[in-house]
C-alpha positions in Angstrom: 16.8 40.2 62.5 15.3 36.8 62.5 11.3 38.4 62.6 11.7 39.7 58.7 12.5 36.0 56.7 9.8 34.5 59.4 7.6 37.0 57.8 8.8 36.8 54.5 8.3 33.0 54.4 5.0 32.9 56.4 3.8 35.2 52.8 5.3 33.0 50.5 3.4 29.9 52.5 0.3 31.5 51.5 0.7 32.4 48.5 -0.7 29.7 46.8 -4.1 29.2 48.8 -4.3 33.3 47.7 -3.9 32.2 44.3 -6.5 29.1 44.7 -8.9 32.1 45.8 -8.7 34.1 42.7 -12.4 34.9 41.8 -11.6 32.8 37.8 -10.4 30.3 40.2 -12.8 27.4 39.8 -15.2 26.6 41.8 -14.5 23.1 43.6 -16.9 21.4 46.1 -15.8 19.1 49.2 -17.0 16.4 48.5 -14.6 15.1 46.6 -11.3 16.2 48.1 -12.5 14.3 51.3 -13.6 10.9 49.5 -10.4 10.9 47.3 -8.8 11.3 51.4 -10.8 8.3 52.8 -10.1 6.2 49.3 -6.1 6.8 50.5 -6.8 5.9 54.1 -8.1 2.3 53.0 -5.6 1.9 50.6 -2.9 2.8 53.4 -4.8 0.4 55.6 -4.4 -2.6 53.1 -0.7 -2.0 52.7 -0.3 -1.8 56.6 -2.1 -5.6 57.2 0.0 -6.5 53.9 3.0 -5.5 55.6 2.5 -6.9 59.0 2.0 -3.4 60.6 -1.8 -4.3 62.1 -3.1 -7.1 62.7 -6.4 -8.1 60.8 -8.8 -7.1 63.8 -7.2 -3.5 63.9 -7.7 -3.5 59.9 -11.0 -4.5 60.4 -12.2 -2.0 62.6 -10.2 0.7 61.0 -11.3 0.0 57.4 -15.3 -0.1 59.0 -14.7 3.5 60.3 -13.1 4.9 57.0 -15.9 3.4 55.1 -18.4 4.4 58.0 -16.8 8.2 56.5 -16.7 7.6 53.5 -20.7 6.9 53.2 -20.9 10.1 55.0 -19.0 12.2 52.5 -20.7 10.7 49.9 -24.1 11.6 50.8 -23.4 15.1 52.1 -24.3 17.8 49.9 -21.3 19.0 47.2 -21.4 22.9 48.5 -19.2 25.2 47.0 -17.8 28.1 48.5 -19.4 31.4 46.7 -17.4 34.2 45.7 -19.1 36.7 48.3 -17.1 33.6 51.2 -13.7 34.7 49.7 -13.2 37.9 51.3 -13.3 37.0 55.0 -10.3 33.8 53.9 -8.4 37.1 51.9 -8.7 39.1 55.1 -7.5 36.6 57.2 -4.6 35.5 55.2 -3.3 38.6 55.1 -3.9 38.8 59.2 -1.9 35.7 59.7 1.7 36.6 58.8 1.0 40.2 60.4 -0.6 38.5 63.6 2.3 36.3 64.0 4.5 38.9 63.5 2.8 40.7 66.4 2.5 37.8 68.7 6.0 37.2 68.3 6.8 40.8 68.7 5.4 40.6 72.8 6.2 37.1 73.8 8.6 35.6 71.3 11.3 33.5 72.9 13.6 31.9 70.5 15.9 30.4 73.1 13.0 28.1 74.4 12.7 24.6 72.8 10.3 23.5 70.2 6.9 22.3 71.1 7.1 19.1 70.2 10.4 18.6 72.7 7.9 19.7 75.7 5.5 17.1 74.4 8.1 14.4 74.2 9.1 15.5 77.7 5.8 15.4 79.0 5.3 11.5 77.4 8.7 10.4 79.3 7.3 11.8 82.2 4.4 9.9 82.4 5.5 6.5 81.3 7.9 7.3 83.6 5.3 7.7 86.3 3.4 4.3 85.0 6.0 2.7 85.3 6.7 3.4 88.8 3.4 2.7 89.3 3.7 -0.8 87.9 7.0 -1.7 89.9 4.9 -1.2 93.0 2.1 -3.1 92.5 2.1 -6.9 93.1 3.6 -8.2 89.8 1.4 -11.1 89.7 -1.4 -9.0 89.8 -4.7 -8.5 87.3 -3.1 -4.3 87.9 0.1 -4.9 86.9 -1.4 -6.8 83.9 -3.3 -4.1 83.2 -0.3 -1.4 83.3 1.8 -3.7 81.3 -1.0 -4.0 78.4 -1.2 0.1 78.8 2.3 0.8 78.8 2.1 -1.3 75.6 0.1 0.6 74.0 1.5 3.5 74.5 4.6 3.0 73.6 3.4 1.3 70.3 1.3 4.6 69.7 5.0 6.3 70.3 7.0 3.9 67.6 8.9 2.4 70.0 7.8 -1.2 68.9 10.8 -2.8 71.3 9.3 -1.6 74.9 6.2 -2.0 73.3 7.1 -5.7 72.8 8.5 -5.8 76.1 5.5 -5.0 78.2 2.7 -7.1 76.2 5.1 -9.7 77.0 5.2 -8.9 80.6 1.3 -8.5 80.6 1.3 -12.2 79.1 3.2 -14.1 81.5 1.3 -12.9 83.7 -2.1 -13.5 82.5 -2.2 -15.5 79.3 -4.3 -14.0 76.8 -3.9 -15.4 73.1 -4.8 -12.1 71.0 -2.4 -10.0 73.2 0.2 -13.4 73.1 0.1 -12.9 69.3 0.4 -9.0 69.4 3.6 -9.1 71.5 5.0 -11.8 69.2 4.0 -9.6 65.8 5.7 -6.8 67.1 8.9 -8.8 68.4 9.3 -10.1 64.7 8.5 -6.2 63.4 11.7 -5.3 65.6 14.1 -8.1 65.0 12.9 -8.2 60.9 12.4 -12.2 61.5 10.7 -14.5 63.6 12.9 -15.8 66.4 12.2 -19.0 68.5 10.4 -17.3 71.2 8.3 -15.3 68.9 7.5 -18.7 67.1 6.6 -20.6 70.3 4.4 -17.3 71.3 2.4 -17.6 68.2 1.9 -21.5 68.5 0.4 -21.2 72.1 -1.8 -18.0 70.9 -2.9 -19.9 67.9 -3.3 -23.2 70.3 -5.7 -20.8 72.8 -7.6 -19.3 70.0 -10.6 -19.9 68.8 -10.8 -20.8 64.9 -12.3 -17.5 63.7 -9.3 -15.2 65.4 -9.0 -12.2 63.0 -5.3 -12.7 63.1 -4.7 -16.7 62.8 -3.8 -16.0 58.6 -0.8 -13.8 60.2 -0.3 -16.3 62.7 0.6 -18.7 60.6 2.1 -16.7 58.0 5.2 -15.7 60.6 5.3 -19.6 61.7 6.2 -20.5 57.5 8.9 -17.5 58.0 10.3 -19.1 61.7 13.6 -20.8 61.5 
């Protein structure tokens, strides 16, 4: 019962690209579609270091990579597909819903969970297993600062900004380092939407340890004008 609407919207999905095919369809090239997509990553990018989501050195690298792509699209050739390339994408649009259909006709399981459940099972799993891994190393160690700094990351990468917080905090007492001092504190103010004491003091020693040129000092400072 539930195969025929999976079908019926898996056609109606497609429709439009079909329509986009049409041979008085006009002819578009790629090179534009992809530098109007690199334009909206750097604009994205500005309003993230605007906002306090990255710190300057992350916008810096990121931006140098969109615009590193950005060159590249512009100086690729403009090719656009030829109306002898359409039949192939017609075939294979009709293939898809029919395929699935198929596919889902010898192995379909709708009792089993989503895929991105699994996924999120397997990440528990592992953090799980790093952390663990951390308790039983020496926790004054250069390895246990290390696992703190990567569990950090990870669980930044995740959204979960609080542990994320949490271990670059843990990497720092153990090891001072004034870039990660300032990334724990940034993300501490992100969760608790102000800058408490310990978040202050945090950016006053990073800033203290940093040299002048630090790629984050503006932001530095900037959360120190918003601290109590």
């Amino acid at each position: 019962m539930i195969l025929l609407p999976l079908l019926l919207l898996a056609v109606v999905a497609l429709v439009p690209l079909a329509l986009a095919l049409r041979p008085r369809a006009a002819l578009r090239g790629r090179q534009a579609p992809a530098m109007a997509l690199h334009r909206a990553q750097l604009l994205e990018l500005d309003r993230d270091l605007a906002e306090g989501r990255i710190l300057q050195a992350e916008h810096a690298s990121a931006t140098l990579e969109v615009q590193r792509r950005l060159l590249a699209a512009a100086a690729a050739p403009d090719l656009a597909p030829t109306r002898a390339s359409r039949r192939p994408v017609v075939l294979a649009l009709a293939a898809i819903p029919l395929g699935g259909a198929a596919l889902y006709l010898i192995g379909g399981h709708p009792e089993l969970p989503a895929a991105p459940h699994a996924a999120r099972a397997d990440e528990d799993s592992l953090i799980r297993q790093l952390r663990n891994r951390i308790a039983q190393l020496d926790p004054a160690s250069d390895q246990a600062r290390q696992g703190y700094v990567l569990l950090g990351n990870i669980e930044n990468q995740r959204g979960n900004l609080p542990e994320a917080a949490k271990a670059w905090r843990a990497a720092v007492a153990i090891a001072f380092d004034a870039t990660l001092a300032a990334q724990a504190a940034e993300a501490q103010s992100l969760v608790d939407q102000a800058v408490s004491p310990d978040s202050a003091a945090l950016f006053r020693r990073a800033l203290a340890a940093a040299p002048p040129d630090a790629p984050w000092r503006a932001i530095a400072e900037q959360r120190l004008k918003q601290a109590p």
